[in-house]
C-alpha positions as CSV (number, residue, x, y, z in Angstrom):
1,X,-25.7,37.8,19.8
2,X,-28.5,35.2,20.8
3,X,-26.7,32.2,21.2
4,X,-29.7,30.1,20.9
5,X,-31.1,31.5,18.1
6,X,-27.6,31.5,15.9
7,X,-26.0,28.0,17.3
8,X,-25.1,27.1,13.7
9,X,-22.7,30.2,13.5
10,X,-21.0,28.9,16.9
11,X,-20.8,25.3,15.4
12,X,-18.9,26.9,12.7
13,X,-16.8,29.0,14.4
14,X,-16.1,25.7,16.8
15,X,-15.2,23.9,13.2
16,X,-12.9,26.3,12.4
17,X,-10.9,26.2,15.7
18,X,-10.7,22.7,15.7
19,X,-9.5,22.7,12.4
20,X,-7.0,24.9,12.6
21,X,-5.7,23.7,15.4
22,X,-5.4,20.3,13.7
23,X,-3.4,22.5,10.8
24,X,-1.1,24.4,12.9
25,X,-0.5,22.9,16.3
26,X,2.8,21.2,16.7
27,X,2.9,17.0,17.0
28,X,-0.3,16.6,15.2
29,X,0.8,15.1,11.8
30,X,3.4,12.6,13.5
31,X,1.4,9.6,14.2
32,X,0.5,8.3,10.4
33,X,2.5,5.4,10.4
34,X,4.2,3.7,7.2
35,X,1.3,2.9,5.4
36,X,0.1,6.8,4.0
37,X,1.9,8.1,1.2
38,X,2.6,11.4,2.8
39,X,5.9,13.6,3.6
40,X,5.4,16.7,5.6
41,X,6.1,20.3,4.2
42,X,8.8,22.1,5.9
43,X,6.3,25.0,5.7
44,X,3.3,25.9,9.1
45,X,1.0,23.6,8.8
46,X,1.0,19.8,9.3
47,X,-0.5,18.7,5.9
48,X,1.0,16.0,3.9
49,X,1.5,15.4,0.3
50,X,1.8,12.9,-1.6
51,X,3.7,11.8,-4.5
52,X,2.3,14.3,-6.9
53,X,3.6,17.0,-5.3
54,X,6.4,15.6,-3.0
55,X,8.2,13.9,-5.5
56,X,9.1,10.2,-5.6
57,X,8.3,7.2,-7.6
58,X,5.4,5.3,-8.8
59,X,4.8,1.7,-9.7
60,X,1.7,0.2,-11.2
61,X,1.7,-3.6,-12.6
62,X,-0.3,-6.7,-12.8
63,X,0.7,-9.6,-10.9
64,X,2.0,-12.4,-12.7
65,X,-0.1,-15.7,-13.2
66,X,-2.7,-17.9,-14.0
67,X,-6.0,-19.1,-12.3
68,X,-8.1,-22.2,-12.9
69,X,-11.7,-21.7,-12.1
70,X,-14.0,-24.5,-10.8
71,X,-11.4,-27.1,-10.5
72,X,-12.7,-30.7,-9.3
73,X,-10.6,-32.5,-7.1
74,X,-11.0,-35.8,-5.9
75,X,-12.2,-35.6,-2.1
76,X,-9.7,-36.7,-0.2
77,X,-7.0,-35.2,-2.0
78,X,-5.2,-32.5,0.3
79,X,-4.3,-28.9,-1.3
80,X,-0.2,-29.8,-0.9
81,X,-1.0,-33.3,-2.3
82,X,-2.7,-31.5,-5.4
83,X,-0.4,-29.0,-5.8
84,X,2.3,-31.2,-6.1
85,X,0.8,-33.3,-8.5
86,X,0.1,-30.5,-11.0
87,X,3.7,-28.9,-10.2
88,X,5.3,-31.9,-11.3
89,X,3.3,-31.9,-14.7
90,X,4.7,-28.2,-15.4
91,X,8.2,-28.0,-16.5
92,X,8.3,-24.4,-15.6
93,X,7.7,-24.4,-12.6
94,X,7.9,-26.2,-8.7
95,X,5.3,-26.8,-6.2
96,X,5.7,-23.4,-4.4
97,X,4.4,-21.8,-7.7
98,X,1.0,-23.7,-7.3
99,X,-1.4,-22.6,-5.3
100,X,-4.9,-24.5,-4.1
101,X,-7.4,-22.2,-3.1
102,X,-10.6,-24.3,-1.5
103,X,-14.1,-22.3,-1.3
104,X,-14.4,-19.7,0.6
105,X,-17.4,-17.2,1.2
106,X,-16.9,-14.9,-1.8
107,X,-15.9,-17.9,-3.9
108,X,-18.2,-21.2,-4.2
109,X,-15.9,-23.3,-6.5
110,X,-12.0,-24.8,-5.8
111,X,-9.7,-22.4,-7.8
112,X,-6.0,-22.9,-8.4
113,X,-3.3,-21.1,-9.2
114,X,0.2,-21.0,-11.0
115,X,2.5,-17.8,-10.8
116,X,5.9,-18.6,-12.9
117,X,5.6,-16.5,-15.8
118,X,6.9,-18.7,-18.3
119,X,3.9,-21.3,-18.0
120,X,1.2,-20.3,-20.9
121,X,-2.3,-21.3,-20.4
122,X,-1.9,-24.2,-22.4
123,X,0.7,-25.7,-20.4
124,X,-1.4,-25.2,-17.1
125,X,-4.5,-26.4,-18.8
126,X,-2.6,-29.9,-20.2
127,X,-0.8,-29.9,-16.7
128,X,-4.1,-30.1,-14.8
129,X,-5.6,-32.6,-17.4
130,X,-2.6,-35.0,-16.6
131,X,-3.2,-34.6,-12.8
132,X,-6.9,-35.8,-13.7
133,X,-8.4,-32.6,-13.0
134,X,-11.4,-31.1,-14.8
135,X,-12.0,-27.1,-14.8
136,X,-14.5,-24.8,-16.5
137,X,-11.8,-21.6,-17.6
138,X,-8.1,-20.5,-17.2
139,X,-7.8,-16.7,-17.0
140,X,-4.9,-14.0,-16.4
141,X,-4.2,-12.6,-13.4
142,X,-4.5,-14.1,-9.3
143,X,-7.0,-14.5,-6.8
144,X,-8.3,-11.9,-4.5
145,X,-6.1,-13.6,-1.6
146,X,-3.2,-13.7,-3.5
147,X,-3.7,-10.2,-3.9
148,X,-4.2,-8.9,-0.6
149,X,-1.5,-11.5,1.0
150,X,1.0,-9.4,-2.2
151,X,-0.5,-6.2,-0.8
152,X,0.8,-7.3,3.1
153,X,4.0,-8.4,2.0
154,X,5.1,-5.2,0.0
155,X,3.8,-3.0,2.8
156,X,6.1,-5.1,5.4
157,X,8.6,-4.9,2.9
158,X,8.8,-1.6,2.3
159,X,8.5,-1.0,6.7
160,X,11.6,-2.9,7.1
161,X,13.9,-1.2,4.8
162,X,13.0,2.0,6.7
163,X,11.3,4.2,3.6
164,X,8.4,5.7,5.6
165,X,5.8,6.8,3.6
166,X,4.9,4.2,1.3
167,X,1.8,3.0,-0.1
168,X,0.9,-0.3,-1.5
169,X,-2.9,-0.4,-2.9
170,X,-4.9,-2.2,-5.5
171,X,-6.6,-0.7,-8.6
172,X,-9.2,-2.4,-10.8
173,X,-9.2,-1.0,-14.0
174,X,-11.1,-3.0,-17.2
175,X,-11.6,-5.8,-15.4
176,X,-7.9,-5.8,-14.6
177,X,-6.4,-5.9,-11.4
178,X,-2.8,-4.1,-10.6
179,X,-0.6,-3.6,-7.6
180,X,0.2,0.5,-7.1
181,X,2.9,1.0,-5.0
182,X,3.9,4.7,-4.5
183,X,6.9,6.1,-2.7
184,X,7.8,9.5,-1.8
185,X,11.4,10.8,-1.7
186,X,12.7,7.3,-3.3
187,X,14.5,7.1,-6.5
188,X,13.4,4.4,-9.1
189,X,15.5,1.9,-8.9
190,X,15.7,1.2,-5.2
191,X,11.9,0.6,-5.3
192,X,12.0,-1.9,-8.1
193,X,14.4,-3.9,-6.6
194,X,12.8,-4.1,-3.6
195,X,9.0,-5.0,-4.7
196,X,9.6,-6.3,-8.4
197,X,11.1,-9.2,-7.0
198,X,9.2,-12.2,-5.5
199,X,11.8,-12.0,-2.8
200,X,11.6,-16.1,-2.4
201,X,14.3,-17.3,0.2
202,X,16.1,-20.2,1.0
203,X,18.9,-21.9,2.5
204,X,20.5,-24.7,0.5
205,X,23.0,-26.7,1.6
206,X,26.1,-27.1,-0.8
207,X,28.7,-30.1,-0.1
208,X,30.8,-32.5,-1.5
209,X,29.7,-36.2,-2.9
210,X,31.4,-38.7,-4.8
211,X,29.8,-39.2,-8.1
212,X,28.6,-43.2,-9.6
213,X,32.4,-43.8,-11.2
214,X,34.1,-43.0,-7.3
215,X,36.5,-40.8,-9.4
216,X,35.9,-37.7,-9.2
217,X,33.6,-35.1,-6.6
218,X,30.5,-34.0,-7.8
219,X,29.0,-31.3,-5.4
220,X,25.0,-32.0,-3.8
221,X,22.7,-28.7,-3.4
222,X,20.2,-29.8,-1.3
223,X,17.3,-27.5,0.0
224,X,17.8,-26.8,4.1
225,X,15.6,-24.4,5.7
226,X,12.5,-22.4,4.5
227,X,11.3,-19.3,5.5
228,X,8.3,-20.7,7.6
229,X,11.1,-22.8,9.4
230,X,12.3,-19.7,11.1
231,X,11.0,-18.7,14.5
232,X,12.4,-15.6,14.4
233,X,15.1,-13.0,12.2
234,X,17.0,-10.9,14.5
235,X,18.0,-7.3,13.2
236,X,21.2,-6.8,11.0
237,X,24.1,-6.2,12.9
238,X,27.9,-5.7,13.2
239,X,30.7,-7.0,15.5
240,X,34.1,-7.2,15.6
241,X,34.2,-10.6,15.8
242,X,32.0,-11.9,13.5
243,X,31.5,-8.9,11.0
244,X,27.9,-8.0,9.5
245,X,25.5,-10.9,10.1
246,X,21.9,-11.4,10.7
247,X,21.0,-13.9,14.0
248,X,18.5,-16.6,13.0
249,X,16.3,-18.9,15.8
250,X,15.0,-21.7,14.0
251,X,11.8,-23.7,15.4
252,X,12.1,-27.1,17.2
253,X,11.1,-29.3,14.2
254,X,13.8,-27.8,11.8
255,X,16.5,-27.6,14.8
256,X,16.5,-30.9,14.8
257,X,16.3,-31.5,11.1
258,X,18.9,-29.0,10.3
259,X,21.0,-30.9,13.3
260,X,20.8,-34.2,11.6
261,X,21.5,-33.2,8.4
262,X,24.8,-31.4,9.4
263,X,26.1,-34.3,11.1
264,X,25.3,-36.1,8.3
265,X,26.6,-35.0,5.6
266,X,29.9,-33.8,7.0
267,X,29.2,-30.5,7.4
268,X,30.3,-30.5,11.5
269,X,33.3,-32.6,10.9
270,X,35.8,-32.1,7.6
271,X,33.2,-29.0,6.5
272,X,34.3,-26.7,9.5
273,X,35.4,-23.2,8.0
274,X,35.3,-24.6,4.6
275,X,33.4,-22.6,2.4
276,X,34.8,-21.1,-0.6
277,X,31.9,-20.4,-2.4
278,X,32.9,-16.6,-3.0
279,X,36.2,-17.6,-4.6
280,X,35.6,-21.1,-6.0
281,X,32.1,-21.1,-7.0
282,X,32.9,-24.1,-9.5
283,X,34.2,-26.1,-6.2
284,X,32.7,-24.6,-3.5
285,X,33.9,-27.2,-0.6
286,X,30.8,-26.8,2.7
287,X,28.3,-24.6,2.3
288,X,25.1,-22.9,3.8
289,X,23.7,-20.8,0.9
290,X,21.2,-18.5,0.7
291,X,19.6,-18.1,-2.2
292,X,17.4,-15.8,-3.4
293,X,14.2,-16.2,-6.2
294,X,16.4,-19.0,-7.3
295,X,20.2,-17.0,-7.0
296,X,22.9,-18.1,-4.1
297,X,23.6,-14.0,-3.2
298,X,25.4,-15.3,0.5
299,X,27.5,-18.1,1.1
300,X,28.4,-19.3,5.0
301,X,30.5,-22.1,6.6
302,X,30.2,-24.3,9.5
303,X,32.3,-22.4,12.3
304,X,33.9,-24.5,14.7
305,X,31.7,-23.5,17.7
306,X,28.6,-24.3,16.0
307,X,29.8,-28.0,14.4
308,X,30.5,-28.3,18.2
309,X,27.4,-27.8,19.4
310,X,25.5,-29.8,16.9
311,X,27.8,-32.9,17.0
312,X,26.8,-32.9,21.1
313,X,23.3,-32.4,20.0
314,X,22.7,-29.6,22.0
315,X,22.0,-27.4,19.2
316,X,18.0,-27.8,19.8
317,X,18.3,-26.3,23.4
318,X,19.7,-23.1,21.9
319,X,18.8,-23.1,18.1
320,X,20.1,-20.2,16.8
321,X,23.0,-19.5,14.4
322,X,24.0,-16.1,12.3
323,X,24.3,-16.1,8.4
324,X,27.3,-14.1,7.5
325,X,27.4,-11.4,5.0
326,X,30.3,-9.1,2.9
327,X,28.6,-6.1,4.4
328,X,25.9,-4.3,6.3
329,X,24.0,-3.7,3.1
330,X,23.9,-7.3,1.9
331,X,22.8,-7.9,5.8
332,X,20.3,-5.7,5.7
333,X,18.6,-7.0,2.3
334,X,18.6,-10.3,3.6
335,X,17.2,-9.3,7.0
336,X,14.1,-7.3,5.0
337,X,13.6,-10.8,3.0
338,X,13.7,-13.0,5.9
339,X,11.6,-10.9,7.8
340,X,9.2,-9.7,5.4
341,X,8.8,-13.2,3.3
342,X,8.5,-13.9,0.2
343,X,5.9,-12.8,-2.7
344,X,3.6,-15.7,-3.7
345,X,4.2,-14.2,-7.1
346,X,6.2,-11.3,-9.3
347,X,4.6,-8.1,-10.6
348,X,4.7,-7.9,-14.8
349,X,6.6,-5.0,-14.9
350,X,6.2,-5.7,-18.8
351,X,2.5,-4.8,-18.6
352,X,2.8,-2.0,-15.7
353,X,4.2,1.3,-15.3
354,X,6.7,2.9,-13.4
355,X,8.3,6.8,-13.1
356,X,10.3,8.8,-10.9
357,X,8.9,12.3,-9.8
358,X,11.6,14.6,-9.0
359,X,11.1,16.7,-5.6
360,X,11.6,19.7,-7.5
361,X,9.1,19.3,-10.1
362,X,6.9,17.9,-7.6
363,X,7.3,21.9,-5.7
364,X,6.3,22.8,-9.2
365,X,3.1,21.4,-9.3
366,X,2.5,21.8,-4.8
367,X,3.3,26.0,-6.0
368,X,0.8,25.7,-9.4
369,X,-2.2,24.1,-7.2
370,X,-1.7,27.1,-5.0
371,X,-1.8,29.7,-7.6
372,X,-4.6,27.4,-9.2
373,X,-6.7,27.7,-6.2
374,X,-6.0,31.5,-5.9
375,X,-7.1,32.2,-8.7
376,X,-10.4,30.6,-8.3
377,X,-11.3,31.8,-5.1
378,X,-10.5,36.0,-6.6
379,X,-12.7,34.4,-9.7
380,X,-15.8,33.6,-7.7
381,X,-15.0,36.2,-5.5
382,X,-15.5,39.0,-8.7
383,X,-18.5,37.2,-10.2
384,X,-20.3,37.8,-6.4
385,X,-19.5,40.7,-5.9
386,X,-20.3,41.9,-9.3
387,X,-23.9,39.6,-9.3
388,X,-25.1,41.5,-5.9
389,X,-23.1,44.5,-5.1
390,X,-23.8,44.5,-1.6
391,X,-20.6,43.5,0.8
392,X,-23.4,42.5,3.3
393,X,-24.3,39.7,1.2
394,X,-21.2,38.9,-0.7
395,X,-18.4,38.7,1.6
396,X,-20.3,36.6,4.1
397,X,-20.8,34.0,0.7
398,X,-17.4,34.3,0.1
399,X,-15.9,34.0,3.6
400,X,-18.2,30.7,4.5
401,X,-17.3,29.1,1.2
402,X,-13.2,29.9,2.3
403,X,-14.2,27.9,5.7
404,X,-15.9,24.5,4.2
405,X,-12.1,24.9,2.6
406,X,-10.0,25.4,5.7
407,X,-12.3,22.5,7.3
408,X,-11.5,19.6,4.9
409,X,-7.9,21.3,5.0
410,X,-8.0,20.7,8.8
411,X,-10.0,17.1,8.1
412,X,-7.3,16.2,6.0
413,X,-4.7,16.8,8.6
414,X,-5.8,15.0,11.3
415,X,-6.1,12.0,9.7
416,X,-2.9,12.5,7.5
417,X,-4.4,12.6,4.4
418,X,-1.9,12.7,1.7
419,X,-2.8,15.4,-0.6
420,X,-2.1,15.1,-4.7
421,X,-3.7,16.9,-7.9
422,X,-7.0,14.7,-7.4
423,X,-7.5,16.3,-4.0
424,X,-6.7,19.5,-5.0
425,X,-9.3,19.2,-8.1
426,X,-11.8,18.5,-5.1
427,X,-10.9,21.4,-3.1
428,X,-11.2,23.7,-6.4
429,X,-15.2,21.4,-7.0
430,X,-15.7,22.6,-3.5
431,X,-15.2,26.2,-3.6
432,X,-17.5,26.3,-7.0
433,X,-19.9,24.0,-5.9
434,X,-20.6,25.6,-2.3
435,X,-20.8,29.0,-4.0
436,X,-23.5,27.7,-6.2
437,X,-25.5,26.8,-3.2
438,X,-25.0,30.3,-1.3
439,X,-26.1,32.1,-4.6
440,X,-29.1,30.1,-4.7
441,X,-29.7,30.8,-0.7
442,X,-29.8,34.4,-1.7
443,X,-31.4,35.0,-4.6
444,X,-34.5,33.0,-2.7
445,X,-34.0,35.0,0.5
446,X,-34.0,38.2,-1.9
447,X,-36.2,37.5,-5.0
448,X,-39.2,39.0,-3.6
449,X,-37.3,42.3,-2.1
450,X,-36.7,43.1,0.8
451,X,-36.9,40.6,3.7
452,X,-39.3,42.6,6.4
453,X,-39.0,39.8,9.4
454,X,-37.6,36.5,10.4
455,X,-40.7,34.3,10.1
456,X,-40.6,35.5,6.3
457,X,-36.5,35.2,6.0
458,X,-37.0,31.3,7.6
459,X,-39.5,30.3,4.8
460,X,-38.2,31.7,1.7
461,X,-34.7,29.9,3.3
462,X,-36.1,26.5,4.0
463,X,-37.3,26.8,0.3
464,X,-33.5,27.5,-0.7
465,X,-32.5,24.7,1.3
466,X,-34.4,21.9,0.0
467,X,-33.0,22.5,-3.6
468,X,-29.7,22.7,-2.4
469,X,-29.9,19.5,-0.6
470,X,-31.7,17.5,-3.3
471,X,-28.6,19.1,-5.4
472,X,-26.2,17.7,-2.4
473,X,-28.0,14.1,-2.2
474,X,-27.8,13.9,-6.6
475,X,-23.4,15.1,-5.9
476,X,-23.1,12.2,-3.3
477,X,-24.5,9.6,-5.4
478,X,-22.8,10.2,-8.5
479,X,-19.8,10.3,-6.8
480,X,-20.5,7.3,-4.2
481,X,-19.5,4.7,-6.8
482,X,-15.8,6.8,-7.5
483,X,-15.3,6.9,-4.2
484,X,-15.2,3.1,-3.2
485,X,-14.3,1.5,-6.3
486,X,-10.0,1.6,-6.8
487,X,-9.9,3.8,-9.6
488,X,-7.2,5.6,-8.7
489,X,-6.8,9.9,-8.3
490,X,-10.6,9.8,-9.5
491,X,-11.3,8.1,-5.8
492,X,-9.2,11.1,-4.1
493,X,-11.3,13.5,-6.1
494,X,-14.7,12.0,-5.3
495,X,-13.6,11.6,-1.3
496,X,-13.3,15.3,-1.1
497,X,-16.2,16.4,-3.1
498,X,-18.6,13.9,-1.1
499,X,-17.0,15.7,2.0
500,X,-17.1,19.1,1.0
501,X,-21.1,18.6,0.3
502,X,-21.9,17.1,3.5
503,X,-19.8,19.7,5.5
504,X,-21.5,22.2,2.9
505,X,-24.9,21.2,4.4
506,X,-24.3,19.7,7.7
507,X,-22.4,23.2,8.4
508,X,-21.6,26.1,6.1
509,X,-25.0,26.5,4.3
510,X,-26.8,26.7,7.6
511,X,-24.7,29.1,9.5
512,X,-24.5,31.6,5.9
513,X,-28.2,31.4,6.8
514,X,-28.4,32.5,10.3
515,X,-25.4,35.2,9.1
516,X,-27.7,36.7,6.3
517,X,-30.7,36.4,8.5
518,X,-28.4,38.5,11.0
519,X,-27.6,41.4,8.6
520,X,-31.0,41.2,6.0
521,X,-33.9,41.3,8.7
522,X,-34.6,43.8,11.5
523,X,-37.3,41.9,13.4
């Protein structure tokens, strides 16, 4: 064979290497991080599915909230400043539920938002009006920041409770904006109650205060420490001594803040080891709680070492301290909440959906796309076969449309593509659409008889080859727009057509070209 002459049959066969390589070769499909919805198969290859036909569940809301568009604000008025204002002028809701967005590129205007779900548009609107703020239009739903920050947070999320393989994404549908979050191999109820949940966390301290009358003991909660207050959340742990806990560094400003306000309110004196919040909650005695999206869920007291070293004020060398907890569970939710942060705002579940996919109906569906495909590679196969009856002609067609599969198979592996119904739709488009094209390459190669030299098999080919392009270029545009919009499996469909064309025509078409060429002309 003249390698010069039939280089687009090498770059195939080169293609095909590579690409199975990628499929088979051991340690290729381990490096797709936590952000891929993807599980590997127990079976040869390193392809990955995703929750289609792996199994798991799915989770598709709209975030909860409000937005003000083209809000004035008075210059000089700082975005805290403001959103304390209008916070105050909501009864349903605090200033960490307000949110001032300034201008930014994409947006020319001052936008703000409100994310409790129990504030109506008409209690925003009246609440802005009383803060002296004019604004064109109050509408559902967040802004794009607040979307991606929600996206960020449920992805960490999900990475430091340890289930591998999730996927948090955004999908515009209508004009409507909703948080996807898909998880493979995880039942239903674990994922809600880790990403339906704002997550918000605090510590609050809890003590004792005499009330107006001097009679009787009213107790004080009093906000401590925020999340941003904390340099750094150490890993859940377990000792003998001090049971499950999580360690906690706190940065210099709240070290000293959280030293003066345990001196001060008694915490490091009478408060030591004093805490019965578990037992008592009615008369709780010294407390560190934390509490979650508005819930104490751990309660802590002062130990002795630690009211030590605050009382000596040496607590702001060292500033560290561990929140203890009934278990290693409790430890570890906390630590993920800590760690993660909290969600500027909660996901409707009201308005979304969710489902659980079991594994085995998920092998169902992995088993039927096999058969599927089969079947439509022996259907192609038959009409060939039956349209020329000549092997030399057919089974070239067939094989080269076999490899532009094998080849986005291989594509697909490398970069851990996680495969689902859509994709397999694409690979089924593929096989029909590259057929098309190889029938038309050889009906003009062979419309005129017989092919009596090279020069002649090279024109009536090019001719072939422009319609099949202009037919490739039409595919790619109509299925541009599918492909970056979020619109969910139709964008997994559209990404493997668009790929299957342009290895169709970069690739395939040309070396089926060079193979008929081979085995049609003499000279």
């Amino acid at each position: 064979m003249n390698l010069r002459e039939n280089w687009r049959v090498v770059l195939l066969v080169i293609f095909l290497l590579v690409s199975t390589v990628a499929l088979v070769a051991p340690g290729m499909g381990d490096s797709g991080g936590d952000r891929a919805v993807a599980t590997n198969d127990s079976g040869p290859t390193n392809l990955k599915y995703g929750l289609e036909l792996s199994g798991g569940t799915r989770i598709r809301a709209p975030i909860n909230g409000l937005t003000a568009e083209d809000v004035s604000i008075p210059q000089g008025t700082t975005p805290g400043a403001a959103e304390k204002q209008i916070a105050r002028n909501l009864s349903n809701a605090d200033a960490s539920d307000v949110t001032v967005r300034l201008p930014t590129e994409t947006r020319q205007s001052v936008a703000v938002e409100v994310y409790s779900d129990n504030v109506t548009k008409e209690q925003f609107g009246s609440a802005l009006n009383s803060a002296g703020y004019d604004y064109q239009q109050i509408r559902p739903g967040v802004t794009a920041e607040t979307r991606d920050t929600m996206v960020r947070i449920l992805n960490d999320k999900i990475s430091e409770a340890g289930l591998s393989g999730g996927r948090v994404q955004q999908v515009n549908t209508q004009n409507q904006h909703f948080i996807v979050i898909e998880m493979p191999n995880t039942n239903q109820s674990e994922v809600e109650s880790l990403v339906t949940e704002r997550g918000k966390v605090e510590i609050v301290a809890v003590f004792p205060a005499e009330n107006s009358s001097g009679n009787d003991t009213e107790y004080k909660r009093v906000p401590l420490l925020q999340q941003d207050e904390l340099a750094k959340v150490g890993s859940a742990q377990e000792d003998d001594r001090l049971g499950p806990h999580v360690p906690i560094v706190l940065n210099d400003n709240s070290a000293q803040n959280f030293t003066d306000a345990m001196n001060k309110w008694g915490f490091t004196r009478e408060g030591i080891s004093s805490c019965r919040w578990r037992t008592n909650p009615e008369n709780p005695g010294y407390c560190l709680l934390t509490v979650v999206d508005g819930e104490p869920v751990y309660g802590a007291g002062m130990s002795s070492n630690l009211a030590q070293t605050l009382r000596q004020e040496k607590f702001t060398q060292t500033p560290n301290f561990v929140i203890q907890t009934q278990n290693m569970s409790e430890a570890g939710e906390l630590q993920i909440h800590l760690n993660a942060g909290s969600l500027p705002a909660s996901l409707d579940m009201e308005e979304g959906t969710s489902y659980y996919l079991a594994p085995s109906l998920a092998q169902e569906f992995k088993l039927t796309s096999l058969i599927t495909g089969l079947a439509a590679v022996l259907a192609v196969s038959g009409v060939v076969f039956l349209r020329y009856g000549k092997p030399e002609v057919a089974l070239p067609m067939i094989l080269t449309a076999l490899s532009e599969v094998v080849i986005l198979l291989g594509f697909a592996s490398a970069i851990q593509l996680p495969l689902d119904l859509s994709h397999i739709a694409g690979f089924i488009a593929v096989i029909g659409t590259g057929v098309d094209d190889l029938i038309i390459i050889a009906d003009e190669v062979m419309a005129e008889g017989k092919v009596n030299s090279t020069r002649v098999f090279k024109s009536r080919f090019r001719k072939a080859f422009w319609v099949i392009g202009a037919a490739a270029a039409t595919t790619i545009i109509a299925m541009s727009p599918l492909a970056v919009l979020s619109l969910g499996d139709l964008q997994g469909f559209a990404i493997i057509t668009i790929l299957g064309v342009l290895i169709g025509v970069l690739i395939t078409r040309p070396a089926y070209g060079d193979i008929l060429r081979a085995l049609l002309t003499d000279k």
